[in-house]
C-alpha positions as CSV (number, residue, x, y, z in Angstrom):
1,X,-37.1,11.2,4.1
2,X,-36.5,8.0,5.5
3,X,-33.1,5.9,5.4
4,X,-34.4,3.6,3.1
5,X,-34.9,6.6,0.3
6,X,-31.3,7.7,0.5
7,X,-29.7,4.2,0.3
8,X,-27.6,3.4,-2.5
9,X,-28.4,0.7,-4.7
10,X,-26.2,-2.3,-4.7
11,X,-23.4,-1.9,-6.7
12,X,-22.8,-4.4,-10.1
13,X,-19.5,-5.7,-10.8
14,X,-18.7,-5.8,-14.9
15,X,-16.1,-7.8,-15.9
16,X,-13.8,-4.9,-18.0
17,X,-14.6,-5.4,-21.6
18,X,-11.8,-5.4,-24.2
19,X,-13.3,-2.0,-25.5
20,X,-13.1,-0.4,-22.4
21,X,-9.3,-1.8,-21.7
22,X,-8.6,-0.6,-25.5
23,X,-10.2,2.9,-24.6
24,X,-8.3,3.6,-21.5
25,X,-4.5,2.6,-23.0
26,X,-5.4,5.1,-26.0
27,X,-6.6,7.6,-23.3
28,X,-3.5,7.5,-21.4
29,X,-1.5,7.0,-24.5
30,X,-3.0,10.1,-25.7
31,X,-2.0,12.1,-21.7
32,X,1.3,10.8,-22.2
33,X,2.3,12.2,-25.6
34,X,0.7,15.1,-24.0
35,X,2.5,15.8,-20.9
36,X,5.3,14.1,-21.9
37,X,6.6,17.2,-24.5
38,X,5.3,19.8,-21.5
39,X,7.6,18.3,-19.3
40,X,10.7,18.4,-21.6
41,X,9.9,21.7,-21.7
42,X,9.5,22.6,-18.4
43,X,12.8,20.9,-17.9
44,X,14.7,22.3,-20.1
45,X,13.7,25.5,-18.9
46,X,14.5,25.0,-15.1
47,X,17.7,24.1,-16.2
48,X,21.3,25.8,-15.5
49,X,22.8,27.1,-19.1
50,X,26.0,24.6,-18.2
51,X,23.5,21.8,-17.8
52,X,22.3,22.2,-21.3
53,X,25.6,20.9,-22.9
54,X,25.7,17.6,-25.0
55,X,29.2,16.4,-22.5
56,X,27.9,17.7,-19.6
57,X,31.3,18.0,-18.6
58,X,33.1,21.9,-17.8
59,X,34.9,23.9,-20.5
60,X,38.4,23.1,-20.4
61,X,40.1,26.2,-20.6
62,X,43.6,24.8,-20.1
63,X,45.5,23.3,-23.3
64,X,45.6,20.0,-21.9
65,X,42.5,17.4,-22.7
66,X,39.7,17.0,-19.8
């Protein structure tokens, strides 16, 4: 084989088309309401029991307000 027979050819350069722009924000539209959920998930499961808790803020176990 010569050099010649494994050159590339020159590369075109497209102007992106409003399809293709459309079809890659619905693509990763699509990955984000994916992995979006999955992370929650993951999260949530990482997480402490105390760090689940609407306040986020310790049990008071005194009579007196936190």
């Amino acid at each position: 084989m010569t050099s010649s027979a494994l050159s590339l050819p020159p590369a075109r350069h497209r102007r992106p088309t409003l399809g293709r722009i459309a079809a890659w924000a619905a693509l990763l539209a699509m990955l984000s309401l994916t992995l979006l959920p999955l992370w929650m998930v993951i999260k949530t499961a990482l997480m402490q029991p105390a760090d689940c808790s609407p306040s986020r803020r310790p049990c008071c176990r005194s009579r007196r307000r936190c």
